[in-house]
N, C-alpha and C positions, 0 to 999 in steps of 0.2 A: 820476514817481510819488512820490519821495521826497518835492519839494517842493507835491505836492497834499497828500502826508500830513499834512506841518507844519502848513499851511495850514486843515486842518481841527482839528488840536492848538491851534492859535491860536486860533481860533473858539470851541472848545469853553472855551477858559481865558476869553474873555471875555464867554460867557453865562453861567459859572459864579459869575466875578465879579459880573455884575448881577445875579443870584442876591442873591449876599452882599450889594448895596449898593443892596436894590430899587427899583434903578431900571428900568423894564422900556422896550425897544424895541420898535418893531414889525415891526424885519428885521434880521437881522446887519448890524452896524457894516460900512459902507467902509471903515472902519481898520482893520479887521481883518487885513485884508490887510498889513499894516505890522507885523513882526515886533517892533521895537523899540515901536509905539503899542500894540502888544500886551501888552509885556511892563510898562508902565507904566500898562495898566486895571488888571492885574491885582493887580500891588503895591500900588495906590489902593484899590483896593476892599478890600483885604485889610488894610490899614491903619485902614481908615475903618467895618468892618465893627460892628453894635452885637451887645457879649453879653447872653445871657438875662443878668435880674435875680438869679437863684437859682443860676444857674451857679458851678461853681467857678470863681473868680480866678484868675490867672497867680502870685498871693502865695501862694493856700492850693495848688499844687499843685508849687510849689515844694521842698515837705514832702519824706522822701521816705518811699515808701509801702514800708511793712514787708509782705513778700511771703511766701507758703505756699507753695511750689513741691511741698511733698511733696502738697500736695490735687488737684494735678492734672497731676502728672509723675511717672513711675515710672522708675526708674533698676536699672538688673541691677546690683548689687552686681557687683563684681569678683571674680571665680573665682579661685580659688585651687585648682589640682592636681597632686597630685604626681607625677611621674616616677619611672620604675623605679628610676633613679639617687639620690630621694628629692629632686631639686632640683624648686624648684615654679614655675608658671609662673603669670602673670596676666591673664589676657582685660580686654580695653579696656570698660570703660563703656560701656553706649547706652543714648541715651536715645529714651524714647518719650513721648508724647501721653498724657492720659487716653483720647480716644479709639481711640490705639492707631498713629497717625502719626508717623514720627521724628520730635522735632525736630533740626534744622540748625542749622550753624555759621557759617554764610557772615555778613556785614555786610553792613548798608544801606551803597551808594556814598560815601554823605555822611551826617554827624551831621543825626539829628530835632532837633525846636526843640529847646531847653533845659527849657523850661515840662513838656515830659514827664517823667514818671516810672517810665515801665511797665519792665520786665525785656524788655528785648530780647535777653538771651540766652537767650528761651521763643519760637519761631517754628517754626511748621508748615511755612509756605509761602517760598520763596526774596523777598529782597527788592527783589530788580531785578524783581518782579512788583508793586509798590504804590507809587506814581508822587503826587503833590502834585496835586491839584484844582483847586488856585489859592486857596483862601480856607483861613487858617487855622483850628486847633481850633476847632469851635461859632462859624465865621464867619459858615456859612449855620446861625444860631442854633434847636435845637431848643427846643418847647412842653413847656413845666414847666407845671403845674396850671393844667391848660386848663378852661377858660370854658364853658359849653354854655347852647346859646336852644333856644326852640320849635321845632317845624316851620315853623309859619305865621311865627314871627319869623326864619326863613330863608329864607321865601319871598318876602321882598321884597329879598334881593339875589340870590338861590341860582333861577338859570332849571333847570325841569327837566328838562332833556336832559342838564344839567351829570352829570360823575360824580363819586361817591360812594363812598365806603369804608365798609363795615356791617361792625361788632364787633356779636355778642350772645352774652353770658354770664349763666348766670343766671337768665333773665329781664330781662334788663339789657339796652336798645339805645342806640348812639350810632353817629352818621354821621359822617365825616370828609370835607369835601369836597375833594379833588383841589386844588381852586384854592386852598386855604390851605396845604396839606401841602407843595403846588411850593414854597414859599418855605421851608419849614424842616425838610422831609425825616423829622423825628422830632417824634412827642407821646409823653411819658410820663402814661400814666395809668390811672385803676380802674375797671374794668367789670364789673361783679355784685358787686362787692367784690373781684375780680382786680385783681394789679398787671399793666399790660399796657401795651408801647411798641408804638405805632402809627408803621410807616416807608414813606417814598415814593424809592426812587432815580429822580430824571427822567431820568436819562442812559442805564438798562435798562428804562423803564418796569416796574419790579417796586413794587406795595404790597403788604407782609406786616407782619402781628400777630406776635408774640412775647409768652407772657409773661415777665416780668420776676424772677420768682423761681426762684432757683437754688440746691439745698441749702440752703435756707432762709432762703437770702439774698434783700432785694431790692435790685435793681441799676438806675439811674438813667443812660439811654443821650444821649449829644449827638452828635455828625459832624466826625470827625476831619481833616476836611479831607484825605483819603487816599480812594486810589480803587483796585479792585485789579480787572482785569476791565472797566475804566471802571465798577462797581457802587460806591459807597456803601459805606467802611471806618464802623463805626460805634465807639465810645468808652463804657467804663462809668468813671461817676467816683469808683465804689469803690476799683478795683486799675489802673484808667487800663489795661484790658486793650485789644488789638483786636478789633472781630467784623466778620465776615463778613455783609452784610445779605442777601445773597439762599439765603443759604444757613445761617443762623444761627450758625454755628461761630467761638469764639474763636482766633483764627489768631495772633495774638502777646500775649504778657502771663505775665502770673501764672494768669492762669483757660484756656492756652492748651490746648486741645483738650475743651472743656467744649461743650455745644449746646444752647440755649435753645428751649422747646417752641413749635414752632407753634400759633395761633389761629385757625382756621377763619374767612374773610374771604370777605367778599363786593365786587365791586367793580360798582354799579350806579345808574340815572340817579337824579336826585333826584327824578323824577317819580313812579318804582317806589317809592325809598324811603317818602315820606310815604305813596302807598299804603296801604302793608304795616303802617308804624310812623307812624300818626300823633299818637302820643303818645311817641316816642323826644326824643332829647337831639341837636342840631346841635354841632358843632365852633363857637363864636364865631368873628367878626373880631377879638375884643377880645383880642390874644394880647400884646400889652402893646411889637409892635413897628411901626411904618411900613411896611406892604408894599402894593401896589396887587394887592390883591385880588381875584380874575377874569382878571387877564392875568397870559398867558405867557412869562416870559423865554428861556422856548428856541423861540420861534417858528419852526416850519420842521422842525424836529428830526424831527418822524417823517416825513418824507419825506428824509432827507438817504441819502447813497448811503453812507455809511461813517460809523459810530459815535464818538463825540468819544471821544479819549483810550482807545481799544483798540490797543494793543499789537500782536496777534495777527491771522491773518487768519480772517474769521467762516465759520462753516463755511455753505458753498456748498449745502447742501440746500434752504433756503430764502433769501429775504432777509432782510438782518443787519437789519433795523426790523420785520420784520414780526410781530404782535401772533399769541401763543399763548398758551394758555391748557394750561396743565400739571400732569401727576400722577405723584406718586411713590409707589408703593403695593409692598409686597412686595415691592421691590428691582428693580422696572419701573420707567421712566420712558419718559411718554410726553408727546408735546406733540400737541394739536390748534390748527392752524394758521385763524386767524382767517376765512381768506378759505375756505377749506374749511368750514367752522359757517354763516356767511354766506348760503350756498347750502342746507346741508341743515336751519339751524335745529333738529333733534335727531337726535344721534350714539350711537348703541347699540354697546358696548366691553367689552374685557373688560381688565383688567390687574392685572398679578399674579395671576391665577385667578381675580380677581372681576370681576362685573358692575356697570358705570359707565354714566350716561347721561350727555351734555353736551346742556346748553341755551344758546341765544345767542338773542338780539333785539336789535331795531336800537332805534336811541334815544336812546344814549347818544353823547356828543362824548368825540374826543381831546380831553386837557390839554396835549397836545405839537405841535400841530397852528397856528393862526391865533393871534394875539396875543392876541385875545379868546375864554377857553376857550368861554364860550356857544356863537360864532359857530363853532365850529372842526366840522373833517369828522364825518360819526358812524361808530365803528366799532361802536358795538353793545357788549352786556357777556353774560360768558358766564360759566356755571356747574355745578361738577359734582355727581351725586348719586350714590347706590345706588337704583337702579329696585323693590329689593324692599319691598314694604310688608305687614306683617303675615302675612311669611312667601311671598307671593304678590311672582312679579318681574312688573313690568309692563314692556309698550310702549309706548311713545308716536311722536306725528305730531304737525306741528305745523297748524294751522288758519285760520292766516292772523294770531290775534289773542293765542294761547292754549297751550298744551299739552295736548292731550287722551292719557289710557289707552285703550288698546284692548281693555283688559277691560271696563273700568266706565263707558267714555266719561265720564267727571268731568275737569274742566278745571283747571290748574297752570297757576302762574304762574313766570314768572323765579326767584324764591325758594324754590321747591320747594314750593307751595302749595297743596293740591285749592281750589279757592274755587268751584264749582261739583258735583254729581253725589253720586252713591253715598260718595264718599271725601271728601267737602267736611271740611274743618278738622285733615286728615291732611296730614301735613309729609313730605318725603323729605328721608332722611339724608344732610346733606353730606359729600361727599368731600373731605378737603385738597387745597387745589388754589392752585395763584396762577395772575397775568398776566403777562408780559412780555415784551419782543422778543426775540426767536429769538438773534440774538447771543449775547445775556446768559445767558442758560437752557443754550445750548450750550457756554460757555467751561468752565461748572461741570460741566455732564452730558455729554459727546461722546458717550456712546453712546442717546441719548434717540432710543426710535422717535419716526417723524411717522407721527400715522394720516393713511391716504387711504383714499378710498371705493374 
């Protein structure tokens, strides 16, 4: 068992690596197998790997960064009381989080690069839990001042089954397609006039929005080459803090217990998109790096029996890959399980004391799936709402094609869209909600219901 374990640690370190050095395969290396041929991809790629153009240097963060620990660390003063005797005694320090978590004393095993800067004596979370990726800071290089085309000028590389990431703020639409995001995990950028980092960990299949401003700050995120959870440590190059990607939360730093607002996100085919937004804004190819475009460096991955680079063992409710699509509302957590949606196409719920509907349809390809995301299985993409509309909850069924109410019979689409009947050009309100496999969602929530029918 031990040595099946490595053996996928291995694996994991050297599609990580092609990640960073994109070169993409079309099936895990037979070297892989070679613990030594392993451990010299991955130094190579991590050596070899190109930084964003805008990125901080290894010179400027050299610096060292002048830190506010009182902005987001609260310390009890040391008591002082007196005894009948009149001798006074003094209670120990603790410290806590802004959000209200000790932090810890323990050390990382081993010294981080040198290139950091951050306060590592700010950490929420123990450090024998955030483990090396393989590819140094900003190896797998995040999108600074992203590019955006047409519709139609994405439709001559972008097949529509492909998925899609949809921010809209505003009035403001942009797509993010999956097969760009795989290679660089983070885009920084502005939607409606929002600063907003757009992030893809392939390793939990989790995409989430974030905005980017915090106390009035705005904060510029890269991929620290750290993994906690096997999820995506992410880096702001303000205070060189750490964050949390599936969960937002700054976990080591100067900003350590601070939590960046979610973006209501949609994750659906390009087919829907243009649909829906045929005058929205595409993510470019033109991201100013080398990456093959459309293929997958983790080919295989959502079929694999055990998660690269998890620590821990995945809780056994479901399978550790399998795709859920989940809400946190009201201090409920709930996941609906992919293969469950699949079957009923629309799921009537309630959490936290409210009323939620989930929509799935088929159509959409894994990104984690065949080498060529096009070519890859369809899981479908799935969505939540509030069912109530202008005070009135409805039901729905689904039609073969559509989403109909069983009030109004008016037809909804994926996006939560009447486009037919009595309610045509009425929207249902999104729920926050993400996607990602079961492992991942559980590491962070353990006590997350699964609905079943």
């Amino acid at each position: 068992m031990r040595n099946k374990k490595l053996f996928w640690v291995l694996i994991a370190i050297a599609l990580i690596a092609t990640a960073c050095s994109g070169v993409s395969p079309a099936a895990v290396p037979a070297e892989a197998q070679e613990a030594e041929a392993q451990t010299s991809v991955s130094e190579e790629a991590a050596n070899t790997s190109v930084q964003p153009a805008d990125s901080s240097t290894e010179a400027e963060t050299s610096a060292e960064t002048e830190t506010n620990a009182n902005a987001t660390v609260v310390e009890d003063a040391a008591a002082e009381e007196t005894t009948e005797e009149g001798a006074t005694t003094e209670e120990s320090a603790s410290r806590v989080a802004k959000n209200g978590k000790p932090l810890l004393d323990d050390q990382p095993r081993s010294p981080f690069e040198s290139y950091w800067t951050t306060d590592f004596s700010l950490h929420t979370v123990p450090y024998s839990e955030i483990i090396s990726g393989g590819p140094p800071r900003d190896g797998i290089p995040p999108i600074d001042n992203p590019k955006f085309i047409s519709v139609n000028e994405a439709a001559t590389w972008l097949e529509d089954q492909e998925p899609v990431f949809v921010v809209s703020i505003n009035d403001e639409t942009k797509g993010y397609p999956l097969q760009i995001l795989t290679w660089h995990e983070v885009a920084n950028d502005t939607v409606g006039g929002e600063p907003v980092t757009v992030t893809f960990c392939p390793l939990c299949n989790s995409a989430i929005t974030f905005e980017r401003t915090l106390n009035g700050t705005v904060y510029d995120f890269g991929v620290s080459g750290k993994l906690r959870n096997s999820d995506l440590i992410m880096w702001d190059r303000q205070t060189q803090s750490w964050w949390q990607q599936l969960t937002g939360e700054a976990i080591v730093g100067e900003l350590v217990g601070e939590q960046l607002t979610f973006v209501p996100t949609r994750l659906i085919s390009f087919g829907d998109f243009k649909e829906s937004f045929p005058d929205a804004q595409v993510l470019s190819r033109d991201t100013g790096f080398n990456r093959p475009y459309g293929r997958n460096p983790y080919a295989g991955y959502d079929s694999s029996p055990s998660p690269f680079l998890f620590a821990g063992q995945p809780d056994p409710r479901l399978e550790a890959t399998e795709r859920v699509v989940t809400v946190d509302l009201n201090d409920e957590f709930v996941a609906y399980p992919y293969e469950v949606l699949a079957e009923a196409h629309v799921v009537a719920d309630q959490v936290g004391g409210e009323d939620v509907v989930v929509f799935w349809q088929e159509g959409t390809t894994s990104a984690l799936d065949q080498s060529s995301i096009a070519d890859s299985k369809d899981v479908g993409a799935a969505a939540v709402y509030s069912p109530i509309v202008d005070g009135q909850k409805l039901t729905f069924t689904w039609d073969g094609s559509n989403f109909v109410d069983e009030q109004t019979n008016s037809r909804w689409n994926l996006l939560g869209e009447a486009i037919e009947g009595e309610l045509a050009g009425q929207q249902l309100t999104p729920i926050l909600h993400a996607n990602h496999f079961w492992f991942a969602w559980a590491a962070f929530e353990p006590d997350t219901r699964i609905y079943s029918p």
